[in-house]
DRENBA-279944 format. One record per residue (C-alpha): x, y, z. Coordinates in steps of 0.25 Angstrom, whole numbers, padded with zeros to 4 digits, always signed. Layout:
# residues N
XYZ;...
***
This chain:
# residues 623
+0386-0123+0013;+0381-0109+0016;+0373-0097+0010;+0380-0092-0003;+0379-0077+0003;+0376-0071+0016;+0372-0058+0022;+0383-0057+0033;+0396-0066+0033;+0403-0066+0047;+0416-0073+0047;+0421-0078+0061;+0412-0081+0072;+0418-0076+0085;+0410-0068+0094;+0410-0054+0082;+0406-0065+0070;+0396-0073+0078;+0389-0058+0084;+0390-0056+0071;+0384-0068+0063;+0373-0068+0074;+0369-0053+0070;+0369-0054+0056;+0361-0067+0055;+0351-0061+0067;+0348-0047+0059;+0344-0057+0049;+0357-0058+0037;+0363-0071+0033;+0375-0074+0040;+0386-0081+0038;+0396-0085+0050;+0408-0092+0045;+0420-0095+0055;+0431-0105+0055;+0426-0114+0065;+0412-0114+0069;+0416-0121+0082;+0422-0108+0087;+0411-0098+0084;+0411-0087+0097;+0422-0092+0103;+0427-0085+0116;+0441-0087+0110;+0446-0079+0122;+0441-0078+0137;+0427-0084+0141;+0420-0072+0144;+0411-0061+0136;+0409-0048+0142;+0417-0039+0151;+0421-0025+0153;+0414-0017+0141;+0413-0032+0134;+0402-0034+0142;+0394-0023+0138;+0398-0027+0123;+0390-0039+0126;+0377-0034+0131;+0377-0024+0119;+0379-0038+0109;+0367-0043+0117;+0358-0031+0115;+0361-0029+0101;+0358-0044+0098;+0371-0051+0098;+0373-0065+0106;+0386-0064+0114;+0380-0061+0127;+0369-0072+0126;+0379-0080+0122;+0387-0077+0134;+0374-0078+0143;+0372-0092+0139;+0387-0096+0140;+0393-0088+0152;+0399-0095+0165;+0399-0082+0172;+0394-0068+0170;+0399-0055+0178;+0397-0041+0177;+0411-0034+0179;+0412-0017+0184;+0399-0020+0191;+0406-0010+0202;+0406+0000+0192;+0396+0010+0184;+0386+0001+0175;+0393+0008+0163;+0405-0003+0168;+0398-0016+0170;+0401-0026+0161;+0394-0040+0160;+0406-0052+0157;+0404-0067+0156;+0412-0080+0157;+0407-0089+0145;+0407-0105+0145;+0417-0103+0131;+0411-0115+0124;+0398-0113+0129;+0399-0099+0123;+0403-0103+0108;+0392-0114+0108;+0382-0103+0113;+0386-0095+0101;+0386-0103+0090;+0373-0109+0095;+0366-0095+0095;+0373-0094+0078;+0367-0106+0074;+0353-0102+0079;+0354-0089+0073;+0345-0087+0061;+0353-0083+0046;+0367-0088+0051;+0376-0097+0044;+0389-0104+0049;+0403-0108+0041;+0413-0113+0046;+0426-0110+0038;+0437-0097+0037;+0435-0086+0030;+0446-0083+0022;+0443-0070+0012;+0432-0060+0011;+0425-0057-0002;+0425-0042-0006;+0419-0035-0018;+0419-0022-0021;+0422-0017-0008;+0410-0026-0002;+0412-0040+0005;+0403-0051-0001;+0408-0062+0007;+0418-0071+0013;+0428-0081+0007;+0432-0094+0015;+0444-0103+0017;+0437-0113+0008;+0437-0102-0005;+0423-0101-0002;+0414-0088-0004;+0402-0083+0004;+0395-0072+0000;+0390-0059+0011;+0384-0046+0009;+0393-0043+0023;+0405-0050+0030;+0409-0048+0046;+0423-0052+0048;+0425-0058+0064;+0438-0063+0063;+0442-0062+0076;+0457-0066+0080;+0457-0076+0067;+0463-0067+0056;+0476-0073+0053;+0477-0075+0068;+0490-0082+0073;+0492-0086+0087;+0502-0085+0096;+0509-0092+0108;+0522-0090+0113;+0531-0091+0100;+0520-0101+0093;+0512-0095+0084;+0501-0100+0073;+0490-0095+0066;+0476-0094+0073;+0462-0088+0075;+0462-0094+0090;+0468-0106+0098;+0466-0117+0090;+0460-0110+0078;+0466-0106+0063;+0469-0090+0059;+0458-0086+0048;+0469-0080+0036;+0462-0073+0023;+0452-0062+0029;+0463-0052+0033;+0471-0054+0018;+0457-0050+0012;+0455-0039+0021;+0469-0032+0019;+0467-0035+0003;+0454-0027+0007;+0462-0016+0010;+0461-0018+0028;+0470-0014+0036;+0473-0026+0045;+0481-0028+0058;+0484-0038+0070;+0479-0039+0083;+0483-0051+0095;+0475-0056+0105;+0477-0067+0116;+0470-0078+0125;+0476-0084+0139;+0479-0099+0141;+0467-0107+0145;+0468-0117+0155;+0462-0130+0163;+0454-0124+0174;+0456-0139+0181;+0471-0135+0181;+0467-0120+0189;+0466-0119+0204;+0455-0108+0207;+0457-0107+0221;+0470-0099+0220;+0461-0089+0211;+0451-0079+0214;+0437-0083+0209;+0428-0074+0200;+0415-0075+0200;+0403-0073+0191;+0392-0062+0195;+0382-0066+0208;+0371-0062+0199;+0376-0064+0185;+0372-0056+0174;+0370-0060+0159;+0375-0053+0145;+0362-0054+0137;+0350-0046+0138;+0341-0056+0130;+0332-0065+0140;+0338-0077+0132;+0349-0080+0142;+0351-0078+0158;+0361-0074+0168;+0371-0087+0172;+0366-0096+0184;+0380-0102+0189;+0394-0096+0185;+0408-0100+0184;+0419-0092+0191;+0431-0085+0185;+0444-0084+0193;+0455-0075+0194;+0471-0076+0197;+0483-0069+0195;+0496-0069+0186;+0509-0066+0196;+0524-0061+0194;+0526-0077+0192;+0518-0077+0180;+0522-0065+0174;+0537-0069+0175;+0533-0082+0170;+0526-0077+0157;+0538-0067+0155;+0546-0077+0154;+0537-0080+0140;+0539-0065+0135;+0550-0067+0126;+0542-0078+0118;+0528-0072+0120;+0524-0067+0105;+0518-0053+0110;+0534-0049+0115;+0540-0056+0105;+0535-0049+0093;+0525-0060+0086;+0514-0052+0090;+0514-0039+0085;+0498-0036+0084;+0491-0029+0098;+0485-0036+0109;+0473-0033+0117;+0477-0022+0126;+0465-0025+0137;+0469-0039+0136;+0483-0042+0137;+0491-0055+0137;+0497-0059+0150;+0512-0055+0145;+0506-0042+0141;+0501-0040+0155;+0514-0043+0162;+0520-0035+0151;+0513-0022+0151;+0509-0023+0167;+0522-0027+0171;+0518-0019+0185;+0508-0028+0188;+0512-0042+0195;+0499-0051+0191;+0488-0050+0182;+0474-0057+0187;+0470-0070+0178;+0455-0073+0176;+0453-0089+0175;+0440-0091+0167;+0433-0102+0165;+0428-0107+0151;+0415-0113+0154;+0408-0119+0161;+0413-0133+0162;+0427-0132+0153;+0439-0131+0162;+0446-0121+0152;+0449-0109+0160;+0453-0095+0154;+0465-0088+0159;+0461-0073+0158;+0470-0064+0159;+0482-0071+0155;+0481-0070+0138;+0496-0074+0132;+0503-0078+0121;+0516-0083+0127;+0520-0097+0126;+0512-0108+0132;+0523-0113+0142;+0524-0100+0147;+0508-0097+0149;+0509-0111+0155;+0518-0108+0165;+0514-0095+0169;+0502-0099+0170;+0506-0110+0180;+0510-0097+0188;+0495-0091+0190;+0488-0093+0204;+0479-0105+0200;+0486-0109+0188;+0497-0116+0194;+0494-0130+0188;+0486-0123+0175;+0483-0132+0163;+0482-0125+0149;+0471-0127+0140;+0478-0119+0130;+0487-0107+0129;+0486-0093+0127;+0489-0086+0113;+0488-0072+0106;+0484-0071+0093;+0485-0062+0083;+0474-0058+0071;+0471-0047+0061;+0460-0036+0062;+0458-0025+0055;+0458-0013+0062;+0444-0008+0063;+0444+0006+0058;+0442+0000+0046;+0427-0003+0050;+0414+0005+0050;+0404+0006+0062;+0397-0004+0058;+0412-0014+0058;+0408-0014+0042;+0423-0011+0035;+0424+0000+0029;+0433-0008+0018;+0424-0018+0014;+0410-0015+0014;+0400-0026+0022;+0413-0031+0027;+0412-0032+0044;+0424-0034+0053;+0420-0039+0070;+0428-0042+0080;+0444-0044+0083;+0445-0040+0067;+0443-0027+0072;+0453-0029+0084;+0444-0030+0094;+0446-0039+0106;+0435-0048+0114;+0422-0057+0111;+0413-0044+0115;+0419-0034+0106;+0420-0044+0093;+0405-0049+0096;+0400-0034+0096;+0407-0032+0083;+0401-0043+0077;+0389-0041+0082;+0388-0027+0075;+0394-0031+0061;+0384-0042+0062;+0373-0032+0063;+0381-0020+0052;+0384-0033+0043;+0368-0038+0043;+0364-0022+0044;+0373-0018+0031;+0369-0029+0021;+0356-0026+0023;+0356-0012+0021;+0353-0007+0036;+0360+0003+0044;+0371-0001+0050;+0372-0004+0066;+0381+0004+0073;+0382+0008+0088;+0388+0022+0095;+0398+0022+0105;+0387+0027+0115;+0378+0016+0109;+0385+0003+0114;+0400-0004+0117;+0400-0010+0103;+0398+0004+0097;+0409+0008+0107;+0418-0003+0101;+0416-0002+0086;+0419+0012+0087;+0431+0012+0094;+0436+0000+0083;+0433+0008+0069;+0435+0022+0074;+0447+0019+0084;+0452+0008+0079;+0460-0004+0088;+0476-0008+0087;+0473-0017+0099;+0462-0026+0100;+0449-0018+0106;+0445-0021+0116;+0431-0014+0123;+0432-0006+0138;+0419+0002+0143;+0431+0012+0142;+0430+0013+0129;+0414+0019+0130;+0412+0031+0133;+0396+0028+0134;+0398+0018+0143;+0388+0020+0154;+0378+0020+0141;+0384+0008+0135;+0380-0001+0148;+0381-0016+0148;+0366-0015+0154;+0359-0007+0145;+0365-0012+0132;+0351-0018+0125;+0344-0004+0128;+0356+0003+0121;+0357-0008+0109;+0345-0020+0109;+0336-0008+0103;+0346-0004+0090;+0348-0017+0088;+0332-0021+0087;+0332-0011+0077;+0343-0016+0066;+0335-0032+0069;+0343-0037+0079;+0341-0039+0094;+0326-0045+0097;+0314-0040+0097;+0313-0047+0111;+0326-0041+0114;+0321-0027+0112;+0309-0028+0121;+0318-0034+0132;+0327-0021+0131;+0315-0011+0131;+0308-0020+0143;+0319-0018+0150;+0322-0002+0149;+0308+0000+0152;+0309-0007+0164;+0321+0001+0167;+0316+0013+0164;+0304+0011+0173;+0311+0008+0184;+0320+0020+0183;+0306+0028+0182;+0300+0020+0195;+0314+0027+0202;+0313+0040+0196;+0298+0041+0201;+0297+0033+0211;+0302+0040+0228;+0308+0032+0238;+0304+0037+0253;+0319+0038+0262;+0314+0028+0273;+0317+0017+0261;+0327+0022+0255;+0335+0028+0266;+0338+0015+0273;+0345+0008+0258;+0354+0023+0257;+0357+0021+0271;+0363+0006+0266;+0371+0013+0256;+0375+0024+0264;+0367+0035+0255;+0362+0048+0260;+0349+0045+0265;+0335+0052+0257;+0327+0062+0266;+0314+0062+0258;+0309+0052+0247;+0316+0054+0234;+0314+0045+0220;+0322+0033+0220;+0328+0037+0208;+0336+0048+0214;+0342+0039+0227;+0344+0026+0215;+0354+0035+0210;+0363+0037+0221;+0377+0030+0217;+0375+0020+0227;+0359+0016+0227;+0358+0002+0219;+0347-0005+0215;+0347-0015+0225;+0346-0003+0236;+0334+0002+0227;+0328-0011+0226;+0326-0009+0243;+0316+0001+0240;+0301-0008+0241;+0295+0000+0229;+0310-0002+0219;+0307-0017+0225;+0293-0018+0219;+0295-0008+0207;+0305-0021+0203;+0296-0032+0205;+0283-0028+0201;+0292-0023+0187;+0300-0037+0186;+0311-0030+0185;+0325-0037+0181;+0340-0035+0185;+0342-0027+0171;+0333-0018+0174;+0337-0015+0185;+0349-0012+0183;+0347-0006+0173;+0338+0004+0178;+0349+0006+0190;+0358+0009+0179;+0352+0021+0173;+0348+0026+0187;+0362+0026+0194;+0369+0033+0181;+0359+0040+0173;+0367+0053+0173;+0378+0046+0169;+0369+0039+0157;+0364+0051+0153;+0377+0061+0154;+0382+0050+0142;+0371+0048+0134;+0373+0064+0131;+0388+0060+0129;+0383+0052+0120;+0373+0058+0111;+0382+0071+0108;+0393+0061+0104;+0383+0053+0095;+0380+0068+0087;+0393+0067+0083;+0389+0050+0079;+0380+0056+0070;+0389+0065+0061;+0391+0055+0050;+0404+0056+0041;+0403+0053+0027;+0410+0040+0024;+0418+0049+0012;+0423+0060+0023;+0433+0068+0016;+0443+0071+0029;+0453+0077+0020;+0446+0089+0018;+0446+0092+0032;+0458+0098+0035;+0456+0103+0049;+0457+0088+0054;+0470+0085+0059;+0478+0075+0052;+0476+0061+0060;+0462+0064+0061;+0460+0065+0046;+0468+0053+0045;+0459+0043+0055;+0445+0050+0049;+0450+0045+0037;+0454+0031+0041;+0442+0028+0051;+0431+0036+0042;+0422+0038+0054;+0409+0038+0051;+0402+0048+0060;+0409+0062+0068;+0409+0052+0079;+0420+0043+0077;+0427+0052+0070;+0430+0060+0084;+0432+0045+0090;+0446+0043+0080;+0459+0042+0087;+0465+0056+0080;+0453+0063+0079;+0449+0076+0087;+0439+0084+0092;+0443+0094+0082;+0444+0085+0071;+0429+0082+0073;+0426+0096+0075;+0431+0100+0060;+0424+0088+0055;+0412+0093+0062;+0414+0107+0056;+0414+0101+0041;+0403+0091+0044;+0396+0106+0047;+0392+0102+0060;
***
């Protein structure tokens, strides 16, 4: 049937398990991906897109470090965009529209070709604990296989019961069963558990929608692509998203459904995505406002299911039918099916290490919405990394762990085990306070390199990389050495209305003016030749017009960074006794023995603990 034992189990293979069966089985341990419906692996249970703000920049670092989602979104995308591109590069975020189908096919394809990974189909039911160690997975079956580590990607599935209106049965997703067991075994484990909702919109006939009435939104004039690897290329032909409204109308129509929606009625007590809200939440909360915009996104390429973004509900069907029916362009809508919440368990990640190993049960790794996170992006970095830490840990390595000024993803699992989440997490470039380091651009020279090191990203990959930042760095040198004489420059300042050079001056210094591009730079003959006799491509260019424009800025928070990252360095032993220190106040003592921090750093990141707190520690640690 399968191998008696395995290296690595992962159980569930949405976007965290599949990142992370793919990891594991790529650094070389056997690998086991077992899910209850091998039709459904990578799913895009929600909208039909990867990326976005902070999202996107998620992807790219995936990418760099050796994970598939963005190739997988290359290959499958129906329109690629590059949102904020009227804002500092530290905002621009990459976002794709996926062919759905397309996308899960892509996926599973790219696990079947990878090298050590076996498939089962069934649910996992129990876990196999001795000792304080997991040694393998039990199924629905009653049968045992063995691992030296598990990674748990259960995504909304645990005991998930679905809502809509005053219907309500138990589910994973529309159409699929609830996984029951895992969370039973887990609280016998001694884990503290809780719940969490999430929601999806209706999705509709796109035969029955009249885009006239609507505004179109279209993809990039010059698209873009996710993956840094040469395997894949920027989209030829795109497919249009549009955009409408909700109105008064609508929003008295849906209230009419308050008094039998599940969120007002008290069936769902668990918390909702606060960056995502439901449609009756919006009218609710924003009652000020009188519409809200609706994005109408295609599915694929050919089908005609459409995805109604922006109007997540869980009231009954009649009445998202009928309001609906109200929307500019979706007066003679068709459903495909209806919208739903649905609620889950997840175990509230403080209860993790760095490495998203549990600090319960050793080899044991929880990814995903487990964690109560929310989104494809932020379950597929997760996986992606306790893929790597599950691979890394069972064969006596280091383990693979990311600061906050190294990468989103380090951002993200920090936030999780020393913060915490009561709501599903969500990732804004808000939430960085390196952002201008942690740029979607630049992401394989911050990660592809770390990654060769622990056996990961390709050889290939690496020597693309570092072909790349010489070229840049070049480039930036031609600038820094190289004059430009005013009659040539003068009349492209004129152009853009810039004070005007009186003598020649290095092209460096007038590139750096706030309002000089490349494209006004690439006026100058000698930039012109420099570019052509070099080959030089799109990323490299702008990469090199990155690191002009904002050096200062670069440099100012790479300093931020290093003397946070002393502070990184300062390890606490794991047997800490917080109880002798009785300057700390109360709460702090309380949350450091909780969370257990593992370095002087995340201790000063915990809700509760201060400055000073971490100076008396600093005094006992004598430094």
């Amino acid at each position: 049937m399968f191998d008696s034992t395995y290296d690595v189990i992962v159980v569930g293979a949405g976007h965290a398990g599949s990142e992370a069966a793919a990891a594991a089985a790529n650094m070389g341990s056997k690998t086991l991906l077992i899910t209850m419906n091998l039709q459904n692996i990578a799913q895009m249970s929600c909208n039909p897109a990867m990326g976005g703000i902070a999202k996107g920049q998620i992807v790219r670092e995936i990418d760099a470090i050796g994970g598939y989602s963005g190739m997988v979104t290359d290959k499958t995308a129906i329109q690629f965009k590059m949102l904020n591109k009227s804002k500092g590069p530290a905002m621009w975020s990459p976002r794709a529209q996926s062919d759905r189908m397309r996308f899960a096919e892509e996926w599973r394809l790219m696990l079947e070709q990878t090298p050590n990974l076996d498939f089962y189909q069934e649910m996992v039911s129990g876990l196999l604990v001795e000792n304080g160690k997991i040694t393998g997975v039990k199924t629905s079956l009653g049968i045992e296989v063995k691992a030296k580590a598990v990674v748990l990607t259960n995504g909304t599935f645990l005991n998930g019961l679905i809502h809509i209106g005053e219907k309500q049965f138990g589910g994973g997703r529309a159409g699929e069963r609830a996984a029951t067991g895992i969370t039973e075994d887990l609280i016998g484990l001694g884990f503290e558990a809780g719940r969490m909702k999430t929601g999806t919109p209706p999705r509709v006939d796109g035969r029955s929608l009249d885009y006239s009435r609507m505004q179109e939104q279209p993809g990039d004039d010059i698209p873009d692509k996710f993956s840094y690897s040469h395997t894949t290329r920027p989209l030829e032909k795109q497919r249009s998203c549009y955009m409408t409204y909700t109105s008064n109308e609508v929003h008295d129509l849906l209230r009419e459904g308050f008094d039998r929606s599940p969120m007002f009625n008290g069936r769902i007590k668990s918390i909702g995505p606060r960056y995502c809200p439901s449609i009756e939440d919006k009218i609710n909360r924003f009652a000020d406002k009188d519409r809200h915009q609706i994005f109408v996104e295609p599915e694929g390429w050919d089908t005609v299911e459409v995805y109604v973004n922006g109007f997540s509900t869980s009231l009954p069907e009649d009445v998202q039918f009928k309001a609906l029916r109200s929307v500019v362009g979706f007066e003679k809508v068709k459903f495909f099916r209806p919208g739903y919440a649905i609620e889950y368990d997840y175990f509230p990640p403080t209860q993790l290490r760095h490495t998203l190993e549990t600090k319960l049960v050793e080899n044991l790794y929880f990814a995903g919405q487990i964690n109560g996170t929310t989104g494809y992006e932020e379950a597929a970095s997760q996986g992606l990394m306790a893929g790597i830490n599950a691979h890394l840990k069972v064969h006596d390595k280091e383990p693979f762990i990311l600061k906050r000024s190294e990468a989103y993803i380090g951002v993200l699992i920090d936030d999780l085990i020393t913060k915490g989440t009561e709501e599903p997490y969500r990732m804004f470039t808000s939430r960085a306070e390196y952002r201008t380091l942690l740029r979607q651009d630049n992401a394989d020279f911050r990660l592809t390199p770390k990654s060769h090191a622990i056996g990961l990203a390709s050889e290939e990959r690496l020597r693309s990389m570092e072909k790349k930042k010489e070229s840049s760095d070049a480039f930036i040198h031609f600038f820094k050495e190289t004059s430009v004489d005013p009659s040539e420059m003068n009349p492209v300042l004129e152009d853009k209305k810039s004070s005007l050079m009186k003598q020649s001056d290095k092209m460096y210094k007038v590139f750096s003016r706030p309002n000089i591009t490349m494209e006004d730079m690439m006026k100058i003959g000698e930039v012109r030749n420099y570019v052509a006799e070099n080959n030089l491509d799109k990323d490299v260019m702008e990469q090199t017009e990155i690191q002009v424009k904002y050096s200062g800025y670069i440099e100012k928070e790479k300093n931020n960074a290093d003397k946070l990252n002393r502070l990184e360095d300062i390890t606490i032993p794991a047997n800490f006794d917080y109880d002798k220190l009785k300057s700390l106040s109360f709460e702090a003592r309380e949350k450091l023995k909780s969370i257990r921090p593992a370095t002087l750093s995340q201790a000063s990141r915990i809700s509760g603990v201060s400055p000073s707190d971490i100076s008396v520690m600093l005094v006992y640690m004598g430094r």
